[in-house]
C-alpha positions as CSV (number, residue, x, y, z in Angstrom):
1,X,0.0,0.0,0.0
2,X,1.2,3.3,-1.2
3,X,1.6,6.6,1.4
4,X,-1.5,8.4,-0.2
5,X,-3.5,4.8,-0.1
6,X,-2.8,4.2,3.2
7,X,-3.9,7.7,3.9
8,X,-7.2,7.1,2.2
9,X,-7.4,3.8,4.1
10,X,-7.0,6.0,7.2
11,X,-9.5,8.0,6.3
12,X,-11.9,5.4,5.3
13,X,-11.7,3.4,8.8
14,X,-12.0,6.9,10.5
15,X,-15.3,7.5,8.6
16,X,-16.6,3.9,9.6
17,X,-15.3,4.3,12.9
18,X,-15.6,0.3,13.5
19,X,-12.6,-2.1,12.4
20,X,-15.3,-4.8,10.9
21,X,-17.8,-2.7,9.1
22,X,-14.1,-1.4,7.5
23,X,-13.1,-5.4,6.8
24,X,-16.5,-5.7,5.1
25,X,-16.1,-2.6,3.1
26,X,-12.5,-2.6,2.1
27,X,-12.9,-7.0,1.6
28,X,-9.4,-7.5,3.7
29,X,-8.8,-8.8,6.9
30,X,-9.4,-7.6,10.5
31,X,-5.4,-8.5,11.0
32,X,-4.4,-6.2,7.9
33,X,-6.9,-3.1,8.9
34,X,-4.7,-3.5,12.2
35,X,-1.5,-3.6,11.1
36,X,-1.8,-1.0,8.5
37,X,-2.8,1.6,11.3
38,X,-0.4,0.5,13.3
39,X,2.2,1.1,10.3
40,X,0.6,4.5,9.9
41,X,0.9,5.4,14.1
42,X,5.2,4.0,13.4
43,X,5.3,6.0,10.2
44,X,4.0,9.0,12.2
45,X,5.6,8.6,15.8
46,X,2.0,9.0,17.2
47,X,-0.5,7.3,19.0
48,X,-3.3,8.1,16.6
49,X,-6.0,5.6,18.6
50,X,-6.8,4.7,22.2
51,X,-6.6,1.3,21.0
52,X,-6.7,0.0,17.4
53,X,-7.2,-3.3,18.6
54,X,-10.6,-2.5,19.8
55,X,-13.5,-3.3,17.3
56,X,-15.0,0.5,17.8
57,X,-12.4,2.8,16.9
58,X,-11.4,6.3,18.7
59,X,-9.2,8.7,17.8
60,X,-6.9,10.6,19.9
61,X,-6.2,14.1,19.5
62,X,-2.9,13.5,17.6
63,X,-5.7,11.1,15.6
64,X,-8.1,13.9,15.1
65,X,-5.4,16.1,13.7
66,X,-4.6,13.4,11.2
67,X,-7.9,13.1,10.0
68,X,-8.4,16.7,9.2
69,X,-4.8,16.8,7.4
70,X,-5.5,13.8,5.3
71,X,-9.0,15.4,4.2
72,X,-7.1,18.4,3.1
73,X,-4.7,16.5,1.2
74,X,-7.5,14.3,-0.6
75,X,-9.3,16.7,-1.1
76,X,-6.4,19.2,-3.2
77,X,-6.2,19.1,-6.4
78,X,-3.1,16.2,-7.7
79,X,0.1,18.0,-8.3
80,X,1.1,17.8,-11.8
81,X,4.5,16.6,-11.0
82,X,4.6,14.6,-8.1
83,X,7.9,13.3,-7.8
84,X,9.6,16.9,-7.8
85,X,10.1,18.1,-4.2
86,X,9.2,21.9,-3.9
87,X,11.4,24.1,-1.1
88,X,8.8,26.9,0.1
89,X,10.3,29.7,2.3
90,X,7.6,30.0,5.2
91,X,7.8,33.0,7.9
92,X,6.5,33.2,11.0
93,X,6.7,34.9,14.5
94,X,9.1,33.0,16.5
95,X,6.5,31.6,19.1
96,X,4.2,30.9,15.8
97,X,6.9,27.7,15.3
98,X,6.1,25.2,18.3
99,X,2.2,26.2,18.0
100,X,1.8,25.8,14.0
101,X,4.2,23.5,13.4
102,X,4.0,20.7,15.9
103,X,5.7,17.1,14.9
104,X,3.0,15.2,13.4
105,X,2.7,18.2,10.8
106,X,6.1,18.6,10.0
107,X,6.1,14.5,10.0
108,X,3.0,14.5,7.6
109,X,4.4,17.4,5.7
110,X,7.6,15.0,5.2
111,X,6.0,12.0,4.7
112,X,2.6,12.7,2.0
113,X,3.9,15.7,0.2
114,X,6.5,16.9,-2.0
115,X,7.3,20.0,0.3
116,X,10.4,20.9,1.8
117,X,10.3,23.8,4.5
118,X,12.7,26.3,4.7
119,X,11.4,28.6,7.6
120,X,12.5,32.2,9.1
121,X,11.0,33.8,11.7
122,X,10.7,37.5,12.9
123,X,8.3,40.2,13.8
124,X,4.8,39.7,11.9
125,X,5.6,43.6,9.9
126,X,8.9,42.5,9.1
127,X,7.2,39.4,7.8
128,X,4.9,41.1,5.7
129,X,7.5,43.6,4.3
130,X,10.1,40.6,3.4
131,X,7.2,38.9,1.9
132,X,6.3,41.7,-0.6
133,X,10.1,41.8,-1.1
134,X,10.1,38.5,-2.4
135,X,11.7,36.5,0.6
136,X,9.2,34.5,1.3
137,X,6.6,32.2,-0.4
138,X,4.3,32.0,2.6
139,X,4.1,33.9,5.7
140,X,1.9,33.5,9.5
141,X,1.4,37.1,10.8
142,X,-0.7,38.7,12.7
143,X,-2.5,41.9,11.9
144,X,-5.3,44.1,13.0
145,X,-6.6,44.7,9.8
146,X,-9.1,42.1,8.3
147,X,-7.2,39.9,5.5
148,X,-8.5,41.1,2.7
149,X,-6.6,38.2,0.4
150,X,-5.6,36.4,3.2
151,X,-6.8,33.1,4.7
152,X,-7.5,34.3,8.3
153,X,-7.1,31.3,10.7
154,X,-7.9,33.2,14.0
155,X,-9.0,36.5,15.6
156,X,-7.0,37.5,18.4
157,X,-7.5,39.1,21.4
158,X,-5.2,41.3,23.4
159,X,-5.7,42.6,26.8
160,X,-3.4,44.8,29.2
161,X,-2.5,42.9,32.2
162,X,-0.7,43.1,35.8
163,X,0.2,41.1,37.9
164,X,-2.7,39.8,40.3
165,X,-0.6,40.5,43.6
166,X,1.9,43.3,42.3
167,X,1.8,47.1,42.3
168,X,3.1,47.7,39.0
169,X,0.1,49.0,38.1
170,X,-1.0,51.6,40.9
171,X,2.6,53.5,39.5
172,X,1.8,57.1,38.2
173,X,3.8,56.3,35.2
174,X,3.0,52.6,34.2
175,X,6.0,50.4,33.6
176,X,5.0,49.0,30.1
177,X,6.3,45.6,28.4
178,X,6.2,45.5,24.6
179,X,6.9,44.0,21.6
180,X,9.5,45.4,19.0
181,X,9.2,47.6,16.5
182,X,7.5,47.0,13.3
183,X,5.2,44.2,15.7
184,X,1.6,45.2,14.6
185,X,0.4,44.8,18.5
186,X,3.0,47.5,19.6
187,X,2.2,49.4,16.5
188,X,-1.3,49.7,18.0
189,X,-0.3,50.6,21.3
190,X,1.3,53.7,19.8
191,X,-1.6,54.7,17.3
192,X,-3.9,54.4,19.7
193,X,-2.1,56.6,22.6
194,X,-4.0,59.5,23.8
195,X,-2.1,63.2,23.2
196,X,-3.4,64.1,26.6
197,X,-2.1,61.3,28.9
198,X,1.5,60.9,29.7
199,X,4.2,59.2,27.6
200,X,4.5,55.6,27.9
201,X,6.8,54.5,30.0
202,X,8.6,51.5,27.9
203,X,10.7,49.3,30.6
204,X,10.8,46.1,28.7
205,X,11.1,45.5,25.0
206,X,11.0,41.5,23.6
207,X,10.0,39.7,20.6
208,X,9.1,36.7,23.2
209,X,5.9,36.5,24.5
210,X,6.7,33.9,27.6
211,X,8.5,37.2,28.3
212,X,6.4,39.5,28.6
213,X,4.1,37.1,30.7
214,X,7.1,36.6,32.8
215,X,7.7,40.4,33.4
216,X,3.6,40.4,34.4
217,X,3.9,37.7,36.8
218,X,6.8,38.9,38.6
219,X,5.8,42.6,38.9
220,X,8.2,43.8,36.3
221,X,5.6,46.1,33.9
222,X,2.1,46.0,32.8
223,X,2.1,44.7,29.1
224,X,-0.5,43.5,26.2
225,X,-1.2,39.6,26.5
226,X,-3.1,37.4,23.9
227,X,-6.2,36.3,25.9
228,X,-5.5,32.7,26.0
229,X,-1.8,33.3,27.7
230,X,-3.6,34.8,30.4
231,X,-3.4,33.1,33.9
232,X,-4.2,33.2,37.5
233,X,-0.9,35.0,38.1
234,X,-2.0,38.2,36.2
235,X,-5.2,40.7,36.2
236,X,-7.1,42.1,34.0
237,X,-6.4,46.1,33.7
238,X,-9.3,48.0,31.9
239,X,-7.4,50.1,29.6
240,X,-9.6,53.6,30.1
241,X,-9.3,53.4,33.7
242,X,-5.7,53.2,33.8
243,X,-4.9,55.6,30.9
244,X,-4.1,52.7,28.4
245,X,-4.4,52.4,24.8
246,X,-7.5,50.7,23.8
247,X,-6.4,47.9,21.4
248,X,-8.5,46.6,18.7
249,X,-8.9,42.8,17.7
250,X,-6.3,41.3,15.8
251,X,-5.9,37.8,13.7
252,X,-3.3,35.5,12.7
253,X,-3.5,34.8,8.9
254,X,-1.6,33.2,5.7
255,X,-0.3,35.4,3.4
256,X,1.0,34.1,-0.2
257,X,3.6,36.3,-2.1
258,X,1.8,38.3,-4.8
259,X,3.5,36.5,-8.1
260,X,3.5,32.8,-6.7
261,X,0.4,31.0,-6.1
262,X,2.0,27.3,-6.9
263,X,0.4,24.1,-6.1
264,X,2.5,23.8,-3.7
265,X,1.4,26.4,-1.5
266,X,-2.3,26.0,-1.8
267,X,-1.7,22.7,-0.8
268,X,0.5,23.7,2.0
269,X,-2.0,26.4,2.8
270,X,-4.9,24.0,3.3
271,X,-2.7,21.8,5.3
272,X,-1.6,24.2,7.8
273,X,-5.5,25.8,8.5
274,X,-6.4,21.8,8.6
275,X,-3.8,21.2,11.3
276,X,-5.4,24.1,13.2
277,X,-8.5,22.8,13.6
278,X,-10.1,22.4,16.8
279,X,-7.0,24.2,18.2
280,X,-8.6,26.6,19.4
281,X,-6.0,29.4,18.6
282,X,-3.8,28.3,21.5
């Protein structure tokens, strides 16, 4: 059994979700539905079932993921030249790598496509900028503008935090944590600064977002914090009340360079929003 016909096969057994109603419908035996998804889990380095020796099947959530990738893949059109491997030059925000591109993507990426990744990261304007330069073939940013011809994959929220025990915040000049320049969420913290309040007071700067939740926690600065990073060691700061910038909603999205639209990349494109599925934007 080929790689893209053991995929199917995958697929097929997920639909059925019942290892004999897939020997009845595929005419092999129970012993080879087993071992071929076992091959698949040993191909993969996941677990992608509970127990594939039980007669009603359940997927994990490594299993789950798989199932939405290989419906992508089936469901792209066929590459006109399969046997040529592609390199496509992805950016992405540093912190973007070990949320998008987990191992059983990069493993399925390896192991059912033609796709080789060549990936750079930075800030999400640097992204954009490099992209339009021609640097990349496919970038992950985020912006506060609505992607016009863009495949948005989230909306994100930010919100200005402090630590939930410090005094950080009670300051008459807020210590402020941000992002670096040409980063679209300190971008907005700038546009949207009031002429009448006082300047901001920028103690930290970091491209690393564990860092500025770090500099939270420990009573180090107020700073702006994606929603879901948010925990029981930091508060909520309502930006009016405390002289803040009010920040508006921002996504995460897939750009494609303007003069390459390959097969390669739509495929790629659909795999990665696939993968994200059910992620929930964490």
């Amino acid at each position: 059994m080929d790689k893209i016909a053991l995929l199917r096969f995958f697929k097929t057994v997920t639909d059925l979700k019942n290892i004999d109603k897939a020997v009845e419908l595929l005419s092999i035996s129970k012993h080879d539905v087993v071992d071929s998804l076992k091959k698949l889990e040993s191909n993969l380095g996941h677990k992608l079932f509970d127990n594939c020796e039980n007669n009603e099947l359940t997927l994990t959530a490594k299993g789950n993921t798989l199932r939405n990738l290989a419906i992508a893949l089936l469901d792209s059109a066929p590459l006109s030249d399969t046997n040529r491997r592609t390199t496509i030059r992805l950016g992405m925000p540093t912190d973007y790598v070990s949320r998008y591109l987990d191992s059983l993507l990069m493993e399925f990426i390896r192991e059912f496509t033609q796709i080789n990744l060549s990936i750079d990261t930075d800030v999400s304007g640097n992204l954009l900028k490099r992209l339009h330069q021609g640097a990349f073939d496919m970038v992950i940013a985020t912006h506060w503008q609505e992607p016009a011809e863009a495949c948005k994959l989230f909306d994100r929220r930010f919100l200005w935090v402090a630590s939930a025990s410090g005094r950080a915040h009670l300051n008459s000049s807020l210590p402020i944590a941000l992002y670096p320049e040409n980063c679209p969420i300190r971008a907005q913290v700038f546009a949207n600064h009031k002429l009448d309040k006082p300047p901001l007071n920028i103690v930290l700067t970091t491209p690393s977002p564990q860092a500025l939740c770090e500099a939270v926690e420990n009573d180090i600065a107020v700073a702006p914090i994606a929603e879901f990073r948010i925990n029981d060691k930091m508060q909520v700061l309502p930006a009016a009340e405390f002289g803040l910038p009010e920040l508006p909603l921002f996504n995460e999205s897939i750009y494609l360079s303007d003069n390459n639209d390959s097969e390669q990349l739509q495929q790629l494109k659909k795999i990665i929003k696939a993968s994200t599925e059910g992620f929930g934007g964490k």
